[in-house]
Each structure stands twice: as C-alpha cells, then as structure tokens.
C-alpha positions as CSV (number, residue, x, y, z in Angstrom):
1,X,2.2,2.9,10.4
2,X,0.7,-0.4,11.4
3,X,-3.0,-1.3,9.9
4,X,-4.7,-4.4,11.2
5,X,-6.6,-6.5,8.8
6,X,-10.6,-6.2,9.2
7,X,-12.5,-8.8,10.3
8,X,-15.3,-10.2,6.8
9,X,-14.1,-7.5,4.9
10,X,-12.5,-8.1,1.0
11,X,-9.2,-6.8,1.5
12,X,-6.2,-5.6,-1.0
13,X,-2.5,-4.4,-0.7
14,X,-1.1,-2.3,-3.1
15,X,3.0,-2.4,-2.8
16,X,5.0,0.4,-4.0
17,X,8.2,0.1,-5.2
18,X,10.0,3.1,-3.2
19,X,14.0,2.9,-4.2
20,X,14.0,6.1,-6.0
21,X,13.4,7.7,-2.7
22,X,15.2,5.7,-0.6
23,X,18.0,4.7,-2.9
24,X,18.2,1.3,-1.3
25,X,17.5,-1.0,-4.0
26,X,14.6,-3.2,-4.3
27,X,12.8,-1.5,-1.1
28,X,9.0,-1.3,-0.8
29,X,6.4,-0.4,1.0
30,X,2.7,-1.6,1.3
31,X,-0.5,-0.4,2.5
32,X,-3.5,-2.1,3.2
33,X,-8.0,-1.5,2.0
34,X,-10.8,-2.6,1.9
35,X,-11.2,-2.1,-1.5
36,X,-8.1,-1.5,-4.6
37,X,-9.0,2.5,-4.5
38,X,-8.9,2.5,-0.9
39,X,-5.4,0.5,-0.6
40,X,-3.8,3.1,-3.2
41,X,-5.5,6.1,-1.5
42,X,-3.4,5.1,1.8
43,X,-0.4,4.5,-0.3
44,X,-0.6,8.0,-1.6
45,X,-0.9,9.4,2.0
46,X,1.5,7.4,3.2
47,X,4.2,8.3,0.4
48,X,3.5,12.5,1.2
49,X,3.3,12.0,5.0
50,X,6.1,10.2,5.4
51,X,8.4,10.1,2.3
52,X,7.4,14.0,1.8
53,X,6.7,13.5,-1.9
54,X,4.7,15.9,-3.8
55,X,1.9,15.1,-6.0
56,X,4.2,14.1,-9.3
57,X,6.4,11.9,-7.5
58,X,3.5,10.3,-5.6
59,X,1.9,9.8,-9.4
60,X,4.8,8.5,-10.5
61,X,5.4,5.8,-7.7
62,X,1.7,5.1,-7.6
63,X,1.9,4.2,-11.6
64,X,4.8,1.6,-10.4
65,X,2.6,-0.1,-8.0
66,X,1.0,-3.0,-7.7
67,X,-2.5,-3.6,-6.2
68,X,-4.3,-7.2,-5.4
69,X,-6.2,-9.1,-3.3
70,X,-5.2,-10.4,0.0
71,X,-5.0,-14.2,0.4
72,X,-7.5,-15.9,1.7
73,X,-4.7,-17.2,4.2
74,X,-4.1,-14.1,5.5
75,X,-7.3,-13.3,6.4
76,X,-8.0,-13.8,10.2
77,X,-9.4,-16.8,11.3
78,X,-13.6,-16.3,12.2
79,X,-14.6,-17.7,16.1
C-alpha cells in the first residue's frame, strides 16, 4: 500500500514494530494520517488486511507502536 502525503495538511506516522509476525527481526511497518488517530486507524487495517491479525494481536502491535508528527522536511514543497 503506497499513501501519498497531502498537500497543507498536519500529518503523522505511526510505525509498528511487526517481527512477531514476520519473525524477521527489527522489521516495521508505517502508515501515514492526517491526524495520530487517523495514522493508527490505518495501521490497524493494514495489520488485519494484510498481516491477517485478529483483533488481540492488532491490540497488542498497536500498544508497541509509535505515533508522531511528520517533519516539516518531509512535507511537500508549496508552488
């Protein structure tokens, strides 16, 4: 899943530390809101679409992540 980042938007990742699932050590993923609930919302649905996790597991891996702000750097340039 690719998201693009929105244009004058406040923007946050959360990053989810996924090795239990994957067994390959220090592996993550990270999803991408407009706002912290919004970032972790997509890292739920990401973790039971993809990953197949059910609800305790995606608790569980949610409670492990971490959410913050973008950098301003990352943000795209305005024209």
């Amino acid at each position: 899943m690719v998201q693009q980042i929105r244009q004058n938007e406040p923007q946050y990742i959360c990053i989810i530390p996924v090795e239990r699932i994957t067994v390959n050590q220090d592996e993550e993923i990270m999803t991408f809101g407009i706002s912290a609930d919004d970032a972790k919302k997509q890292g739920e649905e990401l973790l039971a679409s993809t990953y197949g996790c059910n609800k305790s597991q995606v608790l569980e891996l949610i409670q492990q992540a971490r959410i913050e702000p973008i950098a301003q750097w990352c943000a795209p340039k305005e024209r």
